[in-house]
N, CA, C and O atoms as a Tripos MOL2 file, in Angstrom:
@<TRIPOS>MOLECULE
protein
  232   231    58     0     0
PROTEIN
NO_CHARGES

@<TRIPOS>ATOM
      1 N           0.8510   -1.1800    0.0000 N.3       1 UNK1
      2 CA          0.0000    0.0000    0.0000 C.3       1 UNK1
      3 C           0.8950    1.2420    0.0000 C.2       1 UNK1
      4 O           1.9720    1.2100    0.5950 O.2       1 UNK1
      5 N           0.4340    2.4560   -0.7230 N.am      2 UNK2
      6 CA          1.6530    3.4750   -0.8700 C.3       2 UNK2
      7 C           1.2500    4.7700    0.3770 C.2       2 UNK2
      8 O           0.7310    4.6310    1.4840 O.2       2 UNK2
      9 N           1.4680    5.3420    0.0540 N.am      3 UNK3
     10 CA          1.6280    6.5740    0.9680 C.3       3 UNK3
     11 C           0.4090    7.5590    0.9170 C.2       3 UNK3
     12 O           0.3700    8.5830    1.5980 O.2       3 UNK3
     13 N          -0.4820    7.2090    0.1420 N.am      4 UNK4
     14 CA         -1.9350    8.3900   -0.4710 C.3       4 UNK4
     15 C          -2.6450    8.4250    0.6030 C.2       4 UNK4
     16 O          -3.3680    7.4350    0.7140 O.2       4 UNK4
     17 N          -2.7450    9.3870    1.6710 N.am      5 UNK5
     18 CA         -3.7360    9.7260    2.4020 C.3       5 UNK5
     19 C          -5.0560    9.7100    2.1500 C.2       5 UNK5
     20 O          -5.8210    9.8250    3.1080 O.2       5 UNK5
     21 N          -5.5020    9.5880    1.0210 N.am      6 UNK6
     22 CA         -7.1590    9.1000    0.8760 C.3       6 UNK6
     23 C          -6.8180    8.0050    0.4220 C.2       6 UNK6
     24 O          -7.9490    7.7100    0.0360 O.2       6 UNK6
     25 N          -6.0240    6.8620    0.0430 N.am      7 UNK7
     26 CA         -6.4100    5.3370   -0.0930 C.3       7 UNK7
     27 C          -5.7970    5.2440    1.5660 C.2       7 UNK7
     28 O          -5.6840    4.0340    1.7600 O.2       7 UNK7
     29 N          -5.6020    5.5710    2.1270 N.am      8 UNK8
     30 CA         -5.2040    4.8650    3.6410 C.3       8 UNK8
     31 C          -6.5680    4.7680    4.6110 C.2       8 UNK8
     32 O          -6.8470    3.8870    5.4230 O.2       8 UNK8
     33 N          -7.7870    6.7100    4.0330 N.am      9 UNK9
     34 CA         -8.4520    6.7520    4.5340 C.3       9 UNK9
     35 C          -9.3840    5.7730    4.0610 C.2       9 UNK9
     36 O          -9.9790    5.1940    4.9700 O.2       9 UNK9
     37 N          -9.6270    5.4880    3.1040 N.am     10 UNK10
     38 CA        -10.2910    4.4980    1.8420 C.3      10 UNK10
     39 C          -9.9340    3.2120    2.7100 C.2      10 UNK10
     40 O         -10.8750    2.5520    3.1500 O.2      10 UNK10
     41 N          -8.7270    2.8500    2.9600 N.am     11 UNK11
     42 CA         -8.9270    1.7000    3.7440 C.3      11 UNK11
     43 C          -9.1720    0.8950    5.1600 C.2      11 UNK11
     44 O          -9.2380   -0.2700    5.5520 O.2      11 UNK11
     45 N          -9.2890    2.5650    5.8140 N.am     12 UNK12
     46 CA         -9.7660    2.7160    7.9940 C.3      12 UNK12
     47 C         -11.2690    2.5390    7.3260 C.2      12 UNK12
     48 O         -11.7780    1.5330    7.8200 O.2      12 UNK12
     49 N         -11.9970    3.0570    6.5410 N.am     13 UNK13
     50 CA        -13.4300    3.2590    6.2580 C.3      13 UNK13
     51 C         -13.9210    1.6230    5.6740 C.2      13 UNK13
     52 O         -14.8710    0.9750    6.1150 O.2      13 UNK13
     53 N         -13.2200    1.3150    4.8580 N.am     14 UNK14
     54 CA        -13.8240   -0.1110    4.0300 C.3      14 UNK14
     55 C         -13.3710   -1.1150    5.7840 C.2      14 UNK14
     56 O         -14.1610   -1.9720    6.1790 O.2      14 UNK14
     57 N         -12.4530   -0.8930    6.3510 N.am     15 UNK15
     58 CA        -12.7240   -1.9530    7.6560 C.3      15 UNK15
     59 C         -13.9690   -1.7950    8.7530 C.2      15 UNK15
     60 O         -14.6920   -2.5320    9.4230 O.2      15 UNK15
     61 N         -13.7180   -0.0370    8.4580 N.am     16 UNK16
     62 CA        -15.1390    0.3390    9.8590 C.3      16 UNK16
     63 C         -16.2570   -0.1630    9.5130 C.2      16 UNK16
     64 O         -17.0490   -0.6220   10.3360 O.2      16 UNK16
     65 N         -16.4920   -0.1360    8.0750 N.am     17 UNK17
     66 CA        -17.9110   -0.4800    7.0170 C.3      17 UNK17
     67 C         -18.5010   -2.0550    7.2710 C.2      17 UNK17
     68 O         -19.6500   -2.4650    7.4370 O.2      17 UNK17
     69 N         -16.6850   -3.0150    7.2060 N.am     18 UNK18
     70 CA        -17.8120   -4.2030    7.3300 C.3      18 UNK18
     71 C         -17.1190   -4.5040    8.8240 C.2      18 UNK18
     72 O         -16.9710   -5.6940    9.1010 O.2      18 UNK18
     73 N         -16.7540   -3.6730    9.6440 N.am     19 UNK19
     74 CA        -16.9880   -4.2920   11.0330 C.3      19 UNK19
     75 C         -18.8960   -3.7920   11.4770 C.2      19 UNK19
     76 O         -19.7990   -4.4990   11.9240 O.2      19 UNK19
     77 N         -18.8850   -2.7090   11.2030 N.am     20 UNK20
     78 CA        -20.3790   -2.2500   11.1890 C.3      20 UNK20
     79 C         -21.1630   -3.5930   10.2090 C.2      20 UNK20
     80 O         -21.5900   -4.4900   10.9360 O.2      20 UNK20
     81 N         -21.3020   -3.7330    9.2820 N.am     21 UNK21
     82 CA        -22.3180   -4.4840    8.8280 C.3      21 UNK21
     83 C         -22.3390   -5.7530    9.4630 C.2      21 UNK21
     84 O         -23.3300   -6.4570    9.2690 O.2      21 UNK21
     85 N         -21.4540   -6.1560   10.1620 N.am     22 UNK22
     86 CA        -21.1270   -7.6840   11.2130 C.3      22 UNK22
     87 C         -22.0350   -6.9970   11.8410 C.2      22 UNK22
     88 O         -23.0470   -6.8750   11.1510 O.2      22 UNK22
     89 N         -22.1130   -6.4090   13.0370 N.am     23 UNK23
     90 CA        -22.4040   -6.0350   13.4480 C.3      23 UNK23
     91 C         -24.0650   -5.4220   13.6820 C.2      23 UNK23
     92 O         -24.6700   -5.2460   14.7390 O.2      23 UNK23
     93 N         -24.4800   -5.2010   12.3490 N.am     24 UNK24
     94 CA        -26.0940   -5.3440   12.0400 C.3      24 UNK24
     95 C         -26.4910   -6.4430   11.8990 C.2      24 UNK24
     96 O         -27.6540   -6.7540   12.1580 O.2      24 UNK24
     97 N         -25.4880   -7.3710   11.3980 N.am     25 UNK25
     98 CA        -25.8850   -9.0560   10.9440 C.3      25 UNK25
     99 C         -26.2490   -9.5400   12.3730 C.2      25 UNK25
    100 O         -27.3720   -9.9180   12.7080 O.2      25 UNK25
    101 N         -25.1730   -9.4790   13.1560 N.am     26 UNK26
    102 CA        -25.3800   -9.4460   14.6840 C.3      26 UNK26
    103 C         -26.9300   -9.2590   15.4430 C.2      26 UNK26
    104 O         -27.6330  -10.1330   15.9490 O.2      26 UNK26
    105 N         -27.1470   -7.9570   15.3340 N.am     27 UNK27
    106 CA        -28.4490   -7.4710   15.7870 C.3      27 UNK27
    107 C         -29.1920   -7.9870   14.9730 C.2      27 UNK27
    108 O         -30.1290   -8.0900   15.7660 O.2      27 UNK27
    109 N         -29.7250   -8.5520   13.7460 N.am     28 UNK28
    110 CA        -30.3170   -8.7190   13.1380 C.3      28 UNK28
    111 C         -31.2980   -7.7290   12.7930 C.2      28 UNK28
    112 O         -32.5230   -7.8420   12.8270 O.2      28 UNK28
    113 N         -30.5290   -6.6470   12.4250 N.am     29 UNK29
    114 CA        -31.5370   -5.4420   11.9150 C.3      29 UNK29
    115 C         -32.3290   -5.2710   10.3310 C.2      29 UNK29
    116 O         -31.5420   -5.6480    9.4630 O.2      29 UNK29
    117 N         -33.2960   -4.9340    9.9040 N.am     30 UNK30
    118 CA        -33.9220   -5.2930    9.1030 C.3      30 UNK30
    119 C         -33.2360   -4.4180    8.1880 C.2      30 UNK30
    120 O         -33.0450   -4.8630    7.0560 O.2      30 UNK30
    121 N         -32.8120   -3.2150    8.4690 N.am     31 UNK31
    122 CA        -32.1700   -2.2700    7.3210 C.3      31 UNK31
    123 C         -30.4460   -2.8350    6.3960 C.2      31 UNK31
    124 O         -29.7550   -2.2290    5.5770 O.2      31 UNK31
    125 N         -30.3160   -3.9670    6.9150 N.am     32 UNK32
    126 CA        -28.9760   -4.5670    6.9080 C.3      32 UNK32
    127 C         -28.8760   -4.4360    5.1290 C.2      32 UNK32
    128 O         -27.9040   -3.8680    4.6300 O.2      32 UNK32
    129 N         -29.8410   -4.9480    4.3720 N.am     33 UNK33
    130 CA        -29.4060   -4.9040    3.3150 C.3      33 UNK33
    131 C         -29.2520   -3.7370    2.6560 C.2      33 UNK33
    132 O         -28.7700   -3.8920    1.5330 O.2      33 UNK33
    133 N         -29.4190   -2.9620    2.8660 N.am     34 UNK34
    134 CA        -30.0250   -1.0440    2.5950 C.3      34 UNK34
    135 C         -28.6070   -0.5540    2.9320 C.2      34 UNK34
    136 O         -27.7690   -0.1670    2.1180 O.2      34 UNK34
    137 N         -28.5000   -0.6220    4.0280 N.am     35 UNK35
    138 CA        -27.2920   -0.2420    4.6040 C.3      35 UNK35
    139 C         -25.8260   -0.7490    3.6920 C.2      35 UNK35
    140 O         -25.0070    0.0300    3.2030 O.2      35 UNK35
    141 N         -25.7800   -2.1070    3.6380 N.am     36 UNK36
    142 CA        -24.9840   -2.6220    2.7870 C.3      36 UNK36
    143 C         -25.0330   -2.4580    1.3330 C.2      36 UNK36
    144 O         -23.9340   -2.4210    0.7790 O.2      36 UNK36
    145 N         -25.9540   -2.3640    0.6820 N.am     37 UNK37
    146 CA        -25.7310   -1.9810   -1.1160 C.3      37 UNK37
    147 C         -25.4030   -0.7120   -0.8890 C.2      37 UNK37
    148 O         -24.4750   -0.3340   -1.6030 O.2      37 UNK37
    149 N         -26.0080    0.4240    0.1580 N.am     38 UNK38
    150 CA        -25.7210    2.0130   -0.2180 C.3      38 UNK38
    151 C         -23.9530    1.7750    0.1000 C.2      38 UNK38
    152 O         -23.1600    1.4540   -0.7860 O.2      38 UNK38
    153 N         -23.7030    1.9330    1.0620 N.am     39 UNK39
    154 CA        -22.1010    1.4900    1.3910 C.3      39 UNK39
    155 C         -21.6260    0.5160    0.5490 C.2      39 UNK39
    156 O         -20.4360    0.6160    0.8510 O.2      39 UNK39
    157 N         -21.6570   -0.2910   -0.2230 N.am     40 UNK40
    158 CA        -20.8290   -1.0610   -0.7150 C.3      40 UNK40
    159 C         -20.5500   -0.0330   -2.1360 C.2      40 UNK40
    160 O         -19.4420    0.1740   -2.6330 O.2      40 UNK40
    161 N         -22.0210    0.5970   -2.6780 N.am     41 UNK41
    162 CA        -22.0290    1.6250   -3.9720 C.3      41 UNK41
    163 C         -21.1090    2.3040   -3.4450 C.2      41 UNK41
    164 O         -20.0210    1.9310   -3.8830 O.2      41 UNK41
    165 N         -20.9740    3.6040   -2.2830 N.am     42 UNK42
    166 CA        -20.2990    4.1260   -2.0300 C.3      42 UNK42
    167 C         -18.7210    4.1140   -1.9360 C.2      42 UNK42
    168 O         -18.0550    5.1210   -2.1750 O.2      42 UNK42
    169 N         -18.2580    3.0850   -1.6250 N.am     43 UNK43
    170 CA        -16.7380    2.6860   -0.8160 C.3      43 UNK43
    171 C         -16.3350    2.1670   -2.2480 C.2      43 UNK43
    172 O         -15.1330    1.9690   -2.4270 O.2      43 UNK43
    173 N         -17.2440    1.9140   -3.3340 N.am     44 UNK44
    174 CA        -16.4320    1.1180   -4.6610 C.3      44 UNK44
    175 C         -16.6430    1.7960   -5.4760 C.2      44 UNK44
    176 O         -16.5480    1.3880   -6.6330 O.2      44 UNK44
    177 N         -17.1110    3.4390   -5.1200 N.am     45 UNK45
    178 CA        -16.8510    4.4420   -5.7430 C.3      45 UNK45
    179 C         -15.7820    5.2290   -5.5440 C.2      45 UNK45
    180 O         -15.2080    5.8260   -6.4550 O.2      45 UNK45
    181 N         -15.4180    5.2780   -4.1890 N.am     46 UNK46
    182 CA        -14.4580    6.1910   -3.6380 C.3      46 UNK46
    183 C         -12.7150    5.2640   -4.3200 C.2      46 UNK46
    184 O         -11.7090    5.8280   -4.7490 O.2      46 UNK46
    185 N         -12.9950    3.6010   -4.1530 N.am     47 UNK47
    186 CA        -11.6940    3.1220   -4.3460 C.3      47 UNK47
    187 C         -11.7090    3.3050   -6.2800 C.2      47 UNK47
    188 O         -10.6020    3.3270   -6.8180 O.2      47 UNK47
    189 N         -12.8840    3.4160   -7.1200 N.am     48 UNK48
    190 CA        -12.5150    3.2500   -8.3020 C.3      48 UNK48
    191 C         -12.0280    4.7630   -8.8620 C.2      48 UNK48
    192 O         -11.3220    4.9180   -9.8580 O.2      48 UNK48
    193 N         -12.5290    5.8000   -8.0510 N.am     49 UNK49
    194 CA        -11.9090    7.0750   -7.9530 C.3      49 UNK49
    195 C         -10.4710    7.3240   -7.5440 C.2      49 UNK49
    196 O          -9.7320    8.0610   -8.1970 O.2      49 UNK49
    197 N         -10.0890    6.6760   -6.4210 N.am     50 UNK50
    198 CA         -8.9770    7.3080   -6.2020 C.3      50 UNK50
    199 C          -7.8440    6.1450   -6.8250 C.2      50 UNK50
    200 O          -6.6820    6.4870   -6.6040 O.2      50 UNK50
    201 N          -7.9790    4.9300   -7.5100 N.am     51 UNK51
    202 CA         -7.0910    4.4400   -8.5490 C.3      51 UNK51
    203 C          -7.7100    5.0650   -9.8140 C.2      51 UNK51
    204 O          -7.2710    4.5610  -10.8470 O.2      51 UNK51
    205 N          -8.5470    5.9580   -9.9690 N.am     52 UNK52
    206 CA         -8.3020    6.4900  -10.9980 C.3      52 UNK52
    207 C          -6.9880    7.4270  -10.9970 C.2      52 UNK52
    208 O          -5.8240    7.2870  -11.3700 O.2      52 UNK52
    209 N          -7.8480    8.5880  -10.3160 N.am     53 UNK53
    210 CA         -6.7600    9.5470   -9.9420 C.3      53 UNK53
    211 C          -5.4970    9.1250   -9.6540 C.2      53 UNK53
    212 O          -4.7360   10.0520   -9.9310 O.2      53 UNK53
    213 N          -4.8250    8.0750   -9.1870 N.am     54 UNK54
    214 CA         -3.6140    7.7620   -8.5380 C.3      54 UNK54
    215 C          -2.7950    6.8100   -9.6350 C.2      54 UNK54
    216 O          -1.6240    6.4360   -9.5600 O.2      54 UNK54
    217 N          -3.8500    6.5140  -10.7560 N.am     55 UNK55
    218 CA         -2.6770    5.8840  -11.8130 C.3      55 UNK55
    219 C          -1.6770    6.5020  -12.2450 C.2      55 UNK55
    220 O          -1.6930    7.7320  -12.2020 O.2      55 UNK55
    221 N          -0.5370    5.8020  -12.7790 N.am     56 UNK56
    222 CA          0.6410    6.4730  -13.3420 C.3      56 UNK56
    223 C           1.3760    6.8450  -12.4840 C.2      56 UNK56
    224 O           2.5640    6.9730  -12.7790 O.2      56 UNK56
    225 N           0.8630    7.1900  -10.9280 N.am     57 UNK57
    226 CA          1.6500    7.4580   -9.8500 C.3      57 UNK57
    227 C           2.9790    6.6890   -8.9840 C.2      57 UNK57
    228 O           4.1160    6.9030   -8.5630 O.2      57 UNK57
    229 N           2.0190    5.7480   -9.0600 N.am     58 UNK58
    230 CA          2.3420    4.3510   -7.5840 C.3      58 UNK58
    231 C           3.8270    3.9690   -8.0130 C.2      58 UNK58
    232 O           4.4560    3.1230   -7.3770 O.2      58 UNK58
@<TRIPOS>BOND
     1     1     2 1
     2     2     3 1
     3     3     4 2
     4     3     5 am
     5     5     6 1
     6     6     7 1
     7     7     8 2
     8     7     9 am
     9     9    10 1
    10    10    11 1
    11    11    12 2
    12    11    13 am
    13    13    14 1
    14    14    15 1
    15    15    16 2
    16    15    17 am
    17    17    18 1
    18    18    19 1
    19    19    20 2
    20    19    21 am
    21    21    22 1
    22    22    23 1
    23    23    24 2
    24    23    25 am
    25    25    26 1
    26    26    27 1
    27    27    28 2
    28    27    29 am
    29    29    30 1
    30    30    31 1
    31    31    32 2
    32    31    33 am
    33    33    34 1
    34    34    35 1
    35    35    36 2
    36    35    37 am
    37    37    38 1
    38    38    39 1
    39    39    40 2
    40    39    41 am
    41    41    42 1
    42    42    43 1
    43    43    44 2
    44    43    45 am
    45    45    46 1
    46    46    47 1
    47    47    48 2
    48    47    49 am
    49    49    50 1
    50    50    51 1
    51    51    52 2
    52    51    53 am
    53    53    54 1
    54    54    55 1
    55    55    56 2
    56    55    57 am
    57    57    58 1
    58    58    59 1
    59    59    60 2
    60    59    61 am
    61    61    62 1
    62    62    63 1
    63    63    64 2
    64    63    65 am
    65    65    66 1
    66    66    67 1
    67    67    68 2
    68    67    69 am
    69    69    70 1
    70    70    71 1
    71    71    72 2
    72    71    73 am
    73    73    74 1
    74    74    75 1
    75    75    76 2
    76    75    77 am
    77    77    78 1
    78    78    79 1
    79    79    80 2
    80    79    81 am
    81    81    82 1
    82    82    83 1
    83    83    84 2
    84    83    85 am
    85    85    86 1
    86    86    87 1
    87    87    88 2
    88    87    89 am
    89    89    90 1
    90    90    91 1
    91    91    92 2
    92    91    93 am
    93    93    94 1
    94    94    95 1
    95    95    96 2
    96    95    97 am
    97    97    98 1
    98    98    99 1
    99    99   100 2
   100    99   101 am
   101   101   102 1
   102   102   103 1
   103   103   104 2
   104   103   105 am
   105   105   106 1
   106   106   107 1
   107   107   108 2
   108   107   109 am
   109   109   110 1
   110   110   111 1
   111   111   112 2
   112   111   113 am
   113   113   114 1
   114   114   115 1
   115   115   116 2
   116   115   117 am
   117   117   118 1
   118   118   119 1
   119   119   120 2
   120   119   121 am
   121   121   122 1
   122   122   123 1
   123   123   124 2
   124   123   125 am
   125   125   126 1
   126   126   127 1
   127   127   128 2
   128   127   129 am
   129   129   130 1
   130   130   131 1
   131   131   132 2
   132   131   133 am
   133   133   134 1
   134   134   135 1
   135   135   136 2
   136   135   137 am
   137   137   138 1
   138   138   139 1
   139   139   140 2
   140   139   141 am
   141   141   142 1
   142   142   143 1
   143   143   144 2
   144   143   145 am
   145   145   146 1
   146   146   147 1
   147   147   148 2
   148   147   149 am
   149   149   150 1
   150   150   151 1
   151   151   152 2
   152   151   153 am
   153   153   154 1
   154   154   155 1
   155   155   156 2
   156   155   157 am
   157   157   158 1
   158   158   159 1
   159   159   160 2
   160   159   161 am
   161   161   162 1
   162   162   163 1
   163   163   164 2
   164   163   165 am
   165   165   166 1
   166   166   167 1
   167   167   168 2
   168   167   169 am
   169   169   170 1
   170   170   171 1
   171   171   172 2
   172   171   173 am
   173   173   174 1
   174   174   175 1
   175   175   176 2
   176   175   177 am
   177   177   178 1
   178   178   179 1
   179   179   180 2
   180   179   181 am
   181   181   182 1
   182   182   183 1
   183   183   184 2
   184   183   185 am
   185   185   186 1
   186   186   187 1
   187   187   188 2
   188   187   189 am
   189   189   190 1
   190   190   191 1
   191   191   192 2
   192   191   193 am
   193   193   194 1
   194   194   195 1
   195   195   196 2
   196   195   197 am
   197   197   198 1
   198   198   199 1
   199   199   200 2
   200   199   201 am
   201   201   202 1
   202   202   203 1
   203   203   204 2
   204   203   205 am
   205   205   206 1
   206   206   207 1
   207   207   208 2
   208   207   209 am
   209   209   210 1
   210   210   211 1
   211   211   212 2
   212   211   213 am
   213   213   214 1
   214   214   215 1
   215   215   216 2
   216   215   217 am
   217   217   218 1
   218   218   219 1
   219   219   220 2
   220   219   221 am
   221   221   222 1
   222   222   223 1
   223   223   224 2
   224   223   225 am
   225   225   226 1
   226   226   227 1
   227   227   228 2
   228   227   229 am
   229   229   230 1
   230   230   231 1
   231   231   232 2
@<TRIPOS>SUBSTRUCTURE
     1 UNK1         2 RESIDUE 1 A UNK
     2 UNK2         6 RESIDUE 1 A UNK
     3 UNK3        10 RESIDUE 1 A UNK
     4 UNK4        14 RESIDUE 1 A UNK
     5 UNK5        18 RESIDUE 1 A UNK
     6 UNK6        22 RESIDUE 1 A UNK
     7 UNK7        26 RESIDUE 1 A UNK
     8 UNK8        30 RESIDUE 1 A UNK
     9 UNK9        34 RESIDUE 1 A UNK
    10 UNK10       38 RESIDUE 1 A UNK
    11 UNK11       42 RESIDUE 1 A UNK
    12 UNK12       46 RESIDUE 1 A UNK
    13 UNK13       50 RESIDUE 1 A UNK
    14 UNK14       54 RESIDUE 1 A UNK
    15 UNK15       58 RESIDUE 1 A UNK
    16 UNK16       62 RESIDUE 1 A UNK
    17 UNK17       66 RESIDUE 1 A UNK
    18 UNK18       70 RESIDUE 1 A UNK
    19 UNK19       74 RESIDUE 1 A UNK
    20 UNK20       78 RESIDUE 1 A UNK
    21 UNK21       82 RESIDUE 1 A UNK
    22 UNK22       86 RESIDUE 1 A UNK
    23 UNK23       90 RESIDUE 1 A UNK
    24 UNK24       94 RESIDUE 1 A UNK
    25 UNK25       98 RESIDUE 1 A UNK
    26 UNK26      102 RESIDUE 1 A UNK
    27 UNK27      106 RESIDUE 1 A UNK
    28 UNK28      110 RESIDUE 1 A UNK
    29 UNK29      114 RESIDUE 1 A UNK
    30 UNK30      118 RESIDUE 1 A UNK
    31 UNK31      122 RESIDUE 1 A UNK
    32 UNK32      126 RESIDUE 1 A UNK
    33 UNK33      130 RESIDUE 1 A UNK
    34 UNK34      134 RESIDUE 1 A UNK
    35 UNK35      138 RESIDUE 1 A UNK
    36 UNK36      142 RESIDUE 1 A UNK
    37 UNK37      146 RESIDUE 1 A UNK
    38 UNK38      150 RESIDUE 1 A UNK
    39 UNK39      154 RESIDUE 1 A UNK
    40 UNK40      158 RESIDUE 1 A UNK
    41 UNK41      162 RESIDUE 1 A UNK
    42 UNK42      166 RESIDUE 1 A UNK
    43 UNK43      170 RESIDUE 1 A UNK
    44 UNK44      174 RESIDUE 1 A UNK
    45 UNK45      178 RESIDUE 1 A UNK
    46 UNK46      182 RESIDUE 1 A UNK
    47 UNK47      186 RESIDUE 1 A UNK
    48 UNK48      190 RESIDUE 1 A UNK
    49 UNK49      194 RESIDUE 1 A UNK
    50 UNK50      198 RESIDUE 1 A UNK
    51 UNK51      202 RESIDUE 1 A UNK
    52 UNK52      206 RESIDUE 1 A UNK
    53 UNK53      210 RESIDUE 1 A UNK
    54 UNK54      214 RESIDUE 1 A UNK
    55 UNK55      218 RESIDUE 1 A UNK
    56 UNK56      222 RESIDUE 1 A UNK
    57 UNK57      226 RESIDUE 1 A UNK
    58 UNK58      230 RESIDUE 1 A UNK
């Protein structure tokens, strides 16, 4: 992993994301799947963004 302060943050967030969704699985909360497609859209937007931006770099 290199030195890019938003893929480092990109990767504290994608762990908090599915320690949280354990964690609804856990409770067995009904919003679990809601929760998980919006966040999964999200977090595989942010990583296909910032290897955009970061090609040619690394």
């Amino acid at each position: 992993m290199n030195n890019n302060p938003v893929r480092a943050a990109l990767f504290a967030l994608t762990i908090l994301y599915g320690l949280l969704i354990a964690l609804l699985a856990v409770l067995d909360t009904p919003a679990l799947g809601l929760v998980a497609a919006i966040g999964g859209v999200l977090l595989g937007l942010g990583w296909a963004f910032s290897g955009r931006f970061t090609r040619g770099r690394a």
